[in-house]
MARBA-3410 file (N, C-alpha, C, O; in Angstrom, 1 decimal):
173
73.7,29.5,-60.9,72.7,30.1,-60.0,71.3,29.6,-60.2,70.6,29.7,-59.2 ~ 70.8,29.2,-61.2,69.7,28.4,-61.9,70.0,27.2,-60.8,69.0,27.2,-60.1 ~ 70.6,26.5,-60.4,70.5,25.3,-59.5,70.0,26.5,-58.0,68.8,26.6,-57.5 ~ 71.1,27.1,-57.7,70.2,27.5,-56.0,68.8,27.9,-55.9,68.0,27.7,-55.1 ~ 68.7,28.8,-57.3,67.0,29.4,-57.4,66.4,28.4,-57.4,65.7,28.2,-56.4
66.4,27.3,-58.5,65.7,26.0,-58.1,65.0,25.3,-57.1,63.9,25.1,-56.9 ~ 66.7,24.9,-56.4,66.7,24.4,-55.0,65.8,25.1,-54.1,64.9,24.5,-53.5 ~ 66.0,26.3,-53.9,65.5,27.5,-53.0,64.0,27.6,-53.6,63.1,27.8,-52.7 ~ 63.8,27.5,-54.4,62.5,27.4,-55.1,61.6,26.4,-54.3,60.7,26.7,-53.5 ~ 62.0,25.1,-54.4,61.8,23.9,-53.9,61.9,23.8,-52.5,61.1,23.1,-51.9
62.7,24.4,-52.0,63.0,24.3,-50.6,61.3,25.1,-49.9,60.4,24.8,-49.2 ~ 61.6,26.2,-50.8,60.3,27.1,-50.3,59.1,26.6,-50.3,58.3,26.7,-49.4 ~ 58.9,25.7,-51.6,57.5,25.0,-51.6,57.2,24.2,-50.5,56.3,24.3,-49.7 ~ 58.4,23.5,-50.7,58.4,22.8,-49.8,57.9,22.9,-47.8,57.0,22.3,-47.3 ~ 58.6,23.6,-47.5,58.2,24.6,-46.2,57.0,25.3,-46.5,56.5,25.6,-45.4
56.4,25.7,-47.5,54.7,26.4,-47.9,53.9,25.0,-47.4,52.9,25.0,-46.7 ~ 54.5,23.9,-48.1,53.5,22.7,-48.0,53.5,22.3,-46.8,52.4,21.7,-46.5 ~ 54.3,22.5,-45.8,54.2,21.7,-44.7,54.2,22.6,-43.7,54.0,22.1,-42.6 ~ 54.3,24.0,-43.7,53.4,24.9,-43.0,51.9,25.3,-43.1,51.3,25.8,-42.1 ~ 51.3,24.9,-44.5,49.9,24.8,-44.9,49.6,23.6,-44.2,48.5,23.5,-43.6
50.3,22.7,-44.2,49.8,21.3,-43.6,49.4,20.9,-42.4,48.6,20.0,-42.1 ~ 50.2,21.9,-41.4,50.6,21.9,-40.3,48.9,23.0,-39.9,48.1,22.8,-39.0 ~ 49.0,23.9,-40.7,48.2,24.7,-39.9,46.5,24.3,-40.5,45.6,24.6,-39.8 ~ 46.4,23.7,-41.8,44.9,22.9,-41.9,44.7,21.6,-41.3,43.6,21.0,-41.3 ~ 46.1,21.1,-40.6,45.6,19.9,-39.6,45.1,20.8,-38.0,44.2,20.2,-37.5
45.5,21.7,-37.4,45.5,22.8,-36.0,44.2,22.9,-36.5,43.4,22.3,-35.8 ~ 43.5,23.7,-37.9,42.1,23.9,-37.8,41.5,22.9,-37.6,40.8,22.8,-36.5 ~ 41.5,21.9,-38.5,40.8,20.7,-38.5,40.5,20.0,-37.4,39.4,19.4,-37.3 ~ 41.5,20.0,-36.2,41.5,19.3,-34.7,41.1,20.4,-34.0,40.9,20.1,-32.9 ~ 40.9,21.7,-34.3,39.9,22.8,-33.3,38.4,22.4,-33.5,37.5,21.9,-32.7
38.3,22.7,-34.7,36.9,22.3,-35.4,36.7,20.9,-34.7,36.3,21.1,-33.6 ~ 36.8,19.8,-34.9,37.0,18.5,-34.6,36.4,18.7,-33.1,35.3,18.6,-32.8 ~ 37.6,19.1,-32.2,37.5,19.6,-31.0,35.7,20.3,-30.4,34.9,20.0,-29.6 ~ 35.9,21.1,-31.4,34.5,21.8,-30.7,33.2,20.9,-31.3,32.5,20.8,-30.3 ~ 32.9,20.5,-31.8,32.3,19.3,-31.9,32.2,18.4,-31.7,31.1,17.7,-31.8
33.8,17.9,-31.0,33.3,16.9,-29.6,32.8,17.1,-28.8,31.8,16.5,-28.4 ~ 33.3,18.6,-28.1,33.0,19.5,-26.8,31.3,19.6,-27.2,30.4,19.3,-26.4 ~ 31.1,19.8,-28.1,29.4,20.1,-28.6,28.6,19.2,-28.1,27.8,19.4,-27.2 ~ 28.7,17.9,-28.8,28.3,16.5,-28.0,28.4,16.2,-27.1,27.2,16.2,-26.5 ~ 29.7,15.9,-26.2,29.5,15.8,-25.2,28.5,17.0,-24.2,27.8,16.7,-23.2
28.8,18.0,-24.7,27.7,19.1,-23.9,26.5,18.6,-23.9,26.0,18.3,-22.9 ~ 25.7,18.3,-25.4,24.4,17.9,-25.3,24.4,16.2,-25.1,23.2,15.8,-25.3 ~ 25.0,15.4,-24.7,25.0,14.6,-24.2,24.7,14.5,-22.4,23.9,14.0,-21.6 ~ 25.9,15.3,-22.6,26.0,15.4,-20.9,24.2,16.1,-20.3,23.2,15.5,-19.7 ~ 24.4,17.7,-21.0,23.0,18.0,-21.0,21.5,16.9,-20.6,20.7,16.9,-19.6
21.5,16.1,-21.9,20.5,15.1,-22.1,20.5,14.1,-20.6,19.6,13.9,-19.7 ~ 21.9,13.4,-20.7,21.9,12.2,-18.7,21.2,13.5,-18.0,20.1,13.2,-17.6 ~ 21.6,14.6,-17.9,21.0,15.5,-16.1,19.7,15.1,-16.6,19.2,14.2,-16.0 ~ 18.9,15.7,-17.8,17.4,15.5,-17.7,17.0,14.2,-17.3,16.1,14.2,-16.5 ~ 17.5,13.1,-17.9,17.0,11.8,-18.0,17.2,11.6,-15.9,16.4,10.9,-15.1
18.0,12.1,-15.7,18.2,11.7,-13.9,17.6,12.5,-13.3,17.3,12.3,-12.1 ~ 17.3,14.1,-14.0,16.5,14.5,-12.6,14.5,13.9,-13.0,13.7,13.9,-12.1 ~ 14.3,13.4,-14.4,13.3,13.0,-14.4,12.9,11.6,-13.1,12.0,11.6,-12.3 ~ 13.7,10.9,-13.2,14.0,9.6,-12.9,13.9,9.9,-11.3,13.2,9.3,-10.6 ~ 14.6,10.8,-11.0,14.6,11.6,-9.5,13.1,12.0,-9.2,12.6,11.5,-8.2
12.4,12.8,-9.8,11.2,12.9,-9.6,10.5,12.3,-9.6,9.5,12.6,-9.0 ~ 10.6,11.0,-10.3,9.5,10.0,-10.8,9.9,9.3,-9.4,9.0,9.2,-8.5 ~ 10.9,8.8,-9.1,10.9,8.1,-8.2,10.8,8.8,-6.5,10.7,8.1,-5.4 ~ 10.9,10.2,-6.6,10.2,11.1,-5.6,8.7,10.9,-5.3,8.1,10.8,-4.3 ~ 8.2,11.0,-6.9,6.5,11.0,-6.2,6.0,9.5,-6.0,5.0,9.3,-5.3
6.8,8.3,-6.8,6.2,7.0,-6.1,7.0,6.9,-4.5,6.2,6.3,-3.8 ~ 7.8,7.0,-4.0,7.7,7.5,-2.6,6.7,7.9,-1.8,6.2,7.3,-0.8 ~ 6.3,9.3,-2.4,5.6,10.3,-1.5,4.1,9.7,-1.8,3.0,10.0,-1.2 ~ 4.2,8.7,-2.8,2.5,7.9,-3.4,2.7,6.5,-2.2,1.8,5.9,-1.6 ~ 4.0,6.2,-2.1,3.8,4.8,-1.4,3.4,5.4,0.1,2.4,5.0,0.7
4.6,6.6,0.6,4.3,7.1,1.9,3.0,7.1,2.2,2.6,6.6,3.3 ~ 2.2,7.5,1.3,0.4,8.1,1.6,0.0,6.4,1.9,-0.1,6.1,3.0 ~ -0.1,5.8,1.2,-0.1,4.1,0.8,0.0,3.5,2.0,-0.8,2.7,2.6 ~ 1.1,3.9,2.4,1.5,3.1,3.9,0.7,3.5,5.4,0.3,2.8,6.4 ~ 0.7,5.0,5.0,-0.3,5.8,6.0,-1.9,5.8,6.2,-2.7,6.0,7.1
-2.0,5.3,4.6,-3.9,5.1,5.4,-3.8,3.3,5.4,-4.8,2.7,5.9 ~ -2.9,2.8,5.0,-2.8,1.2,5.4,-2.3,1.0,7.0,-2.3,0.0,7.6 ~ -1.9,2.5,7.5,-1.3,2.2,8.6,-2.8,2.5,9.7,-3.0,2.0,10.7 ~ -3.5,3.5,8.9,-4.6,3.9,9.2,-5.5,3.1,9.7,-5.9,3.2,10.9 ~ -5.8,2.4,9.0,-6.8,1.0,8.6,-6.6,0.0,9.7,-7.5,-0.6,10.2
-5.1,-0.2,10.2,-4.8,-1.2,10.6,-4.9,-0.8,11.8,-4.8,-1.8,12.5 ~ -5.2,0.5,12.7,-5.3,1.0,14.0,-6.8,0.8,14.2,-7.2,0.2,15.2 ~ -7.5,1.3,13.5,-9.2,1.3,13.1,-9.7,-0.4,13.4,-10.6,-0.7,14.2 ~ -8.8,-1.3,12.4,-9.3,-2.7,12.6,-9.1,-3.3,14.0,-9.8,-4.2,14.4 ~ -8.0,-2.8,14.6,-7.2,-3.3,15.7,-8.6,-2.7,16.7,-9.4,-3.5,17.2
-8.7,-1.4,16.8,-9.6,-0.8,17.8,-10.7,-1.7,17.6,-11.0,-2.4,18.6 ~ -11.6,-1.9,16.2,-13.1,-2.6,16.5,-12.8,-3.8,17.1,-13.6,-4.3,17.9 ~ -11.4,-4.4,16.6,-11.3,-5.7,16.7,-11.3,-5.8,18.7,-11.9,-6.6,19.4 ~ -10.5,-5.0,19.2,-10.2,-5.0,20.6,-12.1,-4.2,21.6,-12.6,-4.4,22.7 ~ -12.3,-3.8,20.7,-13.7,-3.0,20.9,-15.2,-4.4,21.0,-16.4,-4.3,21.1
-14.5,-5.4,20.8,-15.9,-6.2,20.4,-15.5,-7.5,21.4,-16.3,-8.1,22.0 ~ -13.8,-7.6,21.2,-13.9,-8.6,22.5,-13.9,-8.1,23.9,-14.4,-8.8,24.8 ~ -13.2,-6.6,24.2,-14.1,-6.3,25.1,-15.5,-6.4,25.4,-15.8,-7.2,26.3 ~ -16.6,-5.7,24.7,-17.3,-6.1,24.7,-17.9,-7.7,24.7,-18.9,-8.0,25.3 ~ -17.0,-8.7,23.9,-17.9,-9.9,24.3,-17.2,-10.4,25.6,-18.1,-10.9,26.3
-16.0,-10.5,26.1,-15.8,-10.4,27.5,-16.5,-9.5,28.8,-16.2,-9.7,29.9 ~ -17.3,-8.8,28.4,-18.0,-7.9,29.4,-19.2,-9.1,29.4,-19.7,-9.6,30.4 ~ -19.5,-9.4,28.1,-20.9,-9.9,28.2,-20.6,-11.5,28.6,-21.5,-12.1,29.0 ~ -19.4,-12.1,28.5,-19.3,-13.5,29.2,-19.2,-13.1,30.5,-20.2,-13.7,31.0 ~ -18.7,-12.3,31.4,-18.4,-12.2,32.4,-19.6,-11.9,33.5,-19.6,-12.2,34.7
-20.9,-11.1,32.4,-22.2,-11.0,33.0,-22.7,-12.3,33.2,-22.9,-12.7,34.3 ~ -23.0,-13.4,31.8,-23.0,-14.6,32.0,-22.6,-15.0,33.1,-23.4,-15.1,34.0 ~ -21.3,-15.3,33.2,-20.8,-16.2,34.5,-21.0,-16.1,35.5,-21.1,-17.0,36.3 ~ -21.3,-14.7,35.8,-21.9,-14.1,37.5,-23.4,-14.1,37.1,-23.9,-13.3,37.9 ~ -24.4,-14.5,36.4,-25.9,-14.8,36.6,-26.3,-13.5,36.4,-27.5,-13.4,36.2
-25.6,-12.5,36.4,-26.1,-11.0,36.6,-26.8,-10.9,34.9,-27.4,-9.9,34.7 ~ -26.7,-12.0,33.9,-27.4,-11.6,32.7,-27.7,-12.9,32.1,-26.8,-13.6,31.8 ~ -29.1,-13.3,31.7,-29.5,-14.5,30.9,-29.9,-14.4,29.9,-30.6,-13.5,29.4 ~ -29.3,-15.5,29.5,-29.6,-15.5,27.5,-31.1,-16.6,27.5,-31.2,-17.7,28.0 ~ -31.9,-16.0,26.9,-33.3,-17.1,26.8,-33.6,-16.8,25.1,-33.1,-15.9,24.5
-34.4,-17.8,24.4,-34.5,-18.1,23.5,-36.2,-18.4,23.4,-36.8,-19.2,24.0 ~ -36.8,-17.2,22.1,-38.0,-17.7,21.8,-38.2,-18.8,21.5,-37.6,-19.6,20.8 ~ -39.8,-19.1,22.4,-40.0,-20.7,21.6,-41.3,-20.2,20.7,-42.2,-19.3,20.8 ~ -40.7,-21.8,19.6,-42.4,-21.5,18.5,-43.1,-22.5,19.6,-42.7,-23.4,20.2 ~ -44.4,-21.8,19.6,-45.6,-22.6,20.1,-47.0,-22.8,19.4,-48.1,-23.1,20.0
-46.7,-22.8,18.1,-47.3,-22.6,17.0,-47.0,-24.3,16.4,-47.8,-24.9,15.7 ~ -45.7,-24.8,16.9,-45.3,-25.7,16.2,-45.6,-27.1,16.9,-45.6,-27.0,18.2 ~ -45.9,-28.4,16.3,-46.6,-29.4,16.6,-45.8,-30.0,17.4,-44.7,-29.9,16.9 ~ -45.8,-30.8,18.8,-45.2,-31.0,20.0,-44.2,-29.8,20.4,-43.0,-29.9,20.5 ~ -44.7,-28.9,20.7,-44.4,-27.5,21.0,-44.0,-27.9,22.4,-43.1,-27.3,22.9
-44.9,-29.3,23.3,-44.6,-29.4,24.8,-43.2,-30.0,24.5,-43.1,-30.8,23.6 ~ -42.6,-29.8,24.9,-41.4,-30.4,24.8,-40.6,-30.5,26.2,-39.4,-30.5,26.3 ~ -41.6,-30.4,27.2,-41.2,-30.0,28.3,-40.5,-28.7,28.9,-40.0,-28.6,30.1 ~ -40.6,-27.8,27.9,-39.9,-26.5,28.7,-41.1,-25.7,29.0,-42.1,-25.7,28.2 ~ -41.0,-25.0,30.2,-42.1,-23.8,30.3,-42.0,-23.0,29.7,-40.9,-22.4,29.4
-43.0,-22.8,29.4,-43.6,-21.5,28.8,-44.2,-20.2,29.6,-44.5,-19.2,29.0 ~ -44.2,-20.2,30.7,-45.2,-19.5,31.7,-43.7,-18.5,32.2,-42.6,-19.1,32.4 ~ -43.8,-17.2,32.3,-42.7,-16.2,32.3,-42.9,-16.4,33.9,-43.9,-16.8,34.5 ~ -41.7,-15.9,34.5,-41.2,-16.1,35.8,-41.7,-14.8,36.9,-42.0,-13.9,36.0 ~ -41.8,-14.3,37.7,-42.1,-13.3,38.4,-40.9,-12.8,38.3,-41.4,-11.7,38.1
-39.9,-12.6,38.2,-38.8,-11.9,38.3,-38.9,-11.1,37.5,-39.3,-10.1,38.2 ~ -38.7,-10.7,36.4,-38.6,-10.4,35.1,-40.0,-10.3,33.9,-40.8,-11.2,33.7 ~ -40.0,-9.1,33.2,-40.8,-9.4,32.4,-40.6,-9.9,30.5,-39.9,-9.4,29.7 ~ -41.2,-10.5,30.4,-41.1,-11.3,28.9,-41.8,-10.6,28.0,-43.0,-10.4,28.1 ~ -41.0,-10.1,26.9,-41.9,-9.3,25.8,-41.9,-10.6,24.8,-41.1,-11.5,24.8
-42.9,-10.3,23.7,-43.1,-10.8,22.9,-43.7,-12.7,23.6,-44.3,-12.7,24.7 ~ -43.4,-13.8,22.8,-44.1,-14.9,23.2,-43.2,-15.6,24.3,-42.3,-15.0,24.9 ~ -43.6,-16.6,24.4,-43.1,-17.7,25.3,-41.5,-17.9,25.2,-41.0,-18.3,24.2 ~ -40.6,-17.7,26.5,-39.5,-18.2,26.2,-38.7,-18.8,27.3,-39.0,-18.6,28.5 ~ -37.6,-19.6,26.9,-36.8,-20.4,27.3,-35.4,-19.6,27.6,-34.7,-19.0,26.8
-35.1,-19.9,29.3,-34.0,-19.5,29.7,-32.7,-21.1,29.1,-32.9,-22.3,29.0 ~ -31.6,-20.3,29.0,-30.3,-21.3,28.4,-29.9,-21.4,29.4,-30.1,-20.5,30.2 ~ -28.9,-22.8,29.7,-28.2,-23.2,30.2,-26.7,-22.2,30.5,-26.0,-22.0,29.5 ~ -26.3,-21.8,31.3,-25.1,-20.8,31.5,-24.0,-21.4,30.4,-23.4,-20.6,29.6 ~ -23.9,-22.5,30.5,-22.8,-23.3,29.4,-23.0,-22.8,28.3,-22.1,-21.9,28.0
-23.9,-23.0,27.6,-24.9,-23.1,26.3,-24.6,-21.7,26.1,-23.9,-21.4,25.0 ~ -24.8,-20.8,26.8,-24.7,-19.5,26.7,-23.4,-19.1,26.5,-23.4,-18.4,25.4 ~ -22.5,-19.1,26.9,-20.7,-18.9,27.0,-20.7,-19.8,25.5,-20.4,-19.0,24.6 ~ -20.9,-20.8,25.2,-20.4,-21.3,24.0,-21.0,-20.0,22.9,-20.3,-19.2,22.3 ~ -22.5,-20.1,22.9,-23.0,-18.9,21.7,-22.5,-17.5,21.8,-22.7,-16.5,21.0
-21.6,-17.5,23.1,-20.9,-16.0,22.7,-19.9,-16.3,22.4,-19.4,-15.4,21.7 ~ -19.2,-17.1,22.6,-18.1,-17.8,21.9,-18.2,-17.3,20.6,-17.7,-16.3,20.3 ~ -19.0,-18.2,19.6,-19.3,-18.4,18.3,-19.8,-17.2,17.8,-19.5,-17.0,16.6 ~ -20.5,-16.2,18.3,-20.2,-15.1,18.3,-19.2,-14.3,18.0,-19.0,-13.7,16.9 ~ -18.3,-14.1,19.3,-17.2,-13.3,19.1,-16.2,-14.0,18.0,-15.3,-13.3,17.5
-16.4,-15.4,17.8,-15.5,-15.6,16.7,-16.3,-14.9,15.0,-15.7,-14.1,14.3 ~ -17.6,-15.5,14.9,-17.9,-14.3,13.8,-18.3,-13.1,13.9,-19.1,-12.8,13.0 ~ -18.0,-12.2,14.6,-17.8,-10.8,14.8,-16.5,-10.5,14.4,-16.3,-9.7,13.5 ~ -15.3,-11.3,15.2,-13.6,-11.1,14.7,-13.6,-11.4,13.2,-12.9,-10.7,12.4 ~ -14.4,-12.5,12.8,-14.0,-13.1,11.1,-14.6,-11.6,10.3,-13.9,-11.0,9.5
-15.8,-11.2,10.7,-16.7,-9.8,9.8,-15.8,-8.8,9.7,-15.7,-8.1,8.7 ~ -14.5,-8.4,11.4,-14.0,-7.5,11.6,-12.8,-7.7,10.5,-12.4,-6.7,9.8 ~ -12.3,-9.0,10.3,-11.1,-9.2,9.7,-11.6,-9.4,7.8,-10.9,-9.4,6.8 ~ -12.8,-9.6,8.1,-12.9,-9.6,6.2,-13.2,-8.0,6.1,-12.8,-7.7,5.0 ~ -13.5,-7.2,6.6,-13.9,-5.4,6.5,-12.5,-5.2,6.3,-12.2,-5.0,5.2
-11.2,-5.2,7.5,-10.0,-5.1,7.2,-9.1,-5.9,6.0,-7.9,-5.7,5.8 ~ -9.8,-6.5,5.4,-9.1,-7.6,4.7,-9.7,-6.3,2.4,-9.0,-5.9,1.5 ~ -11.0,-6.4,2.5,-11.6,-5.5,1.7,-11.0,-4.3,1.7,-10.6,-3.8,0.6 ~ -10.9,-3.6,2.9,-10.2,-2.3,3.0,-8.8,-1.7,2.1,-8.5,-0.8,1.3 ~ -8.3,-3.1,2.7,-7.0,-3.2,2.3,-7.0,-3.6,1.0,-6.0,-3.1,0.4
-7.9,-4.3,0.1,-7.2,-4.4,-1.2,-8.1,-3.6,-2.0,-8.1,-3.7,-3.2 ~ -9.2,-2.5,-1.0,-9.1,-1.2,-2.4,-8.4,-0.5,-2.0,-8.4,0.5,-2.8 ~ -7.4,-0.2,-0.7,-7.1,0.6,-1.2,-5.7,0.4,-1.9,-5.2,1.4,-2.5 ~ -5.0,-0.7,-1.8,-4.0,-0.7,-2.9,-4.5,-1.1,-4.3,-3.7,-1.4,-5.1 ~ -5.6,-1.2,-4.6,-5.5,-1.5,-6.0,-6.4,0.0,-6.1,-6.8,0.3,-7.2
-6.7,0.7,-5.2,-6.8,2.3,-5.9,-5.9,2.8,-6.7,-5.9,3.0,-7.9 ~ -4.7,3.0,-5.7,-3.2,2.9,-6.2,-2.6,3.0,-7.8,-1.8,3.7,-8.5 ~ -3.4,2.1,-7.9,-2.6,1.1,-9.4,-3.4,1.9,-10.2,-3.3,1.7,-11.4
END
């Protein structure tokens, strides 16, 4: 009977050891478990912040470019108007030109040495002459200097729009 108690002895250990084994590996992979689950929670946690940051950041350079685009879009109505505002205007004033209905004359120095240079000096009954002696232009002569005109009035209009534009994107920055 010393052999079955033995055996039985052994048998039991046996079954103790591999029921203990069985059930500190179950804790060990719960535990294990909840500490993945932990991680990954604060993991997971951490990406939402990092993307709703990322979301907002790239919300307000939007709503920074939108504004950006709007007074650039601003600017560009403003430049367009002076710009359309001056060749009207210098087309009004060629057009007076061409029909005679307005002359361009030019002071002369008469101060200066062969001053005769054959132009009169003596103002016309039509019209009165302020200031000194002057010279009516040739209608040609005239259309070309509004010419050259209206091109540096467009050049002044387009360097103001040209300035405009790079403060205000380098406000921006």
């Amino acid at each position: 009977m010393t052999t079955i108690n033995w055996r039985l002895a052994a048998l039991v250990l046996l079954l103790g050891l591999a029921v203990g084994g069985r059930v500190a590996w179950l804790w060990q992979a719960n535990s294990y478990g909840k500490a993945m689950a932990d991680k990954a929670g604060d993991y997971q946690s951490e990406r939402e912040a990092a993307a709703s940051a990322a979301i907002e950041w790239q919300a307000a350079e939007q709503s920074r470019r939108r504004a950006l685009e709007d007074r650039l879009r601003a600017d560009d109505e403003t430049h367009y108007k002076e710009l359309r505002d001056a060749q009207q205007t210098q087309g009004r004033l060629r057009d007076r030109l061409a029909t005679a209905d307005l002359r361009l004359s030019v002071l002369l120095d008469t101060s200066a040495e062969g001053s005769g240079c054959g132009v009169s000096t003596a103002a016309g009954g039509s019209g009165v002459v302020h200031g000194g002696a002057r010279a009516q232009l040739d209608p040609a002569h005239a259309q070309r200097i509004i010419g050259i005109t209206d091109a540096g009035d467009q050049g002044l209009i387009a360097l103001a729009a040209c300035q405009a534009y790079v403060k205000a994107v380098t406000a921006t920055k």
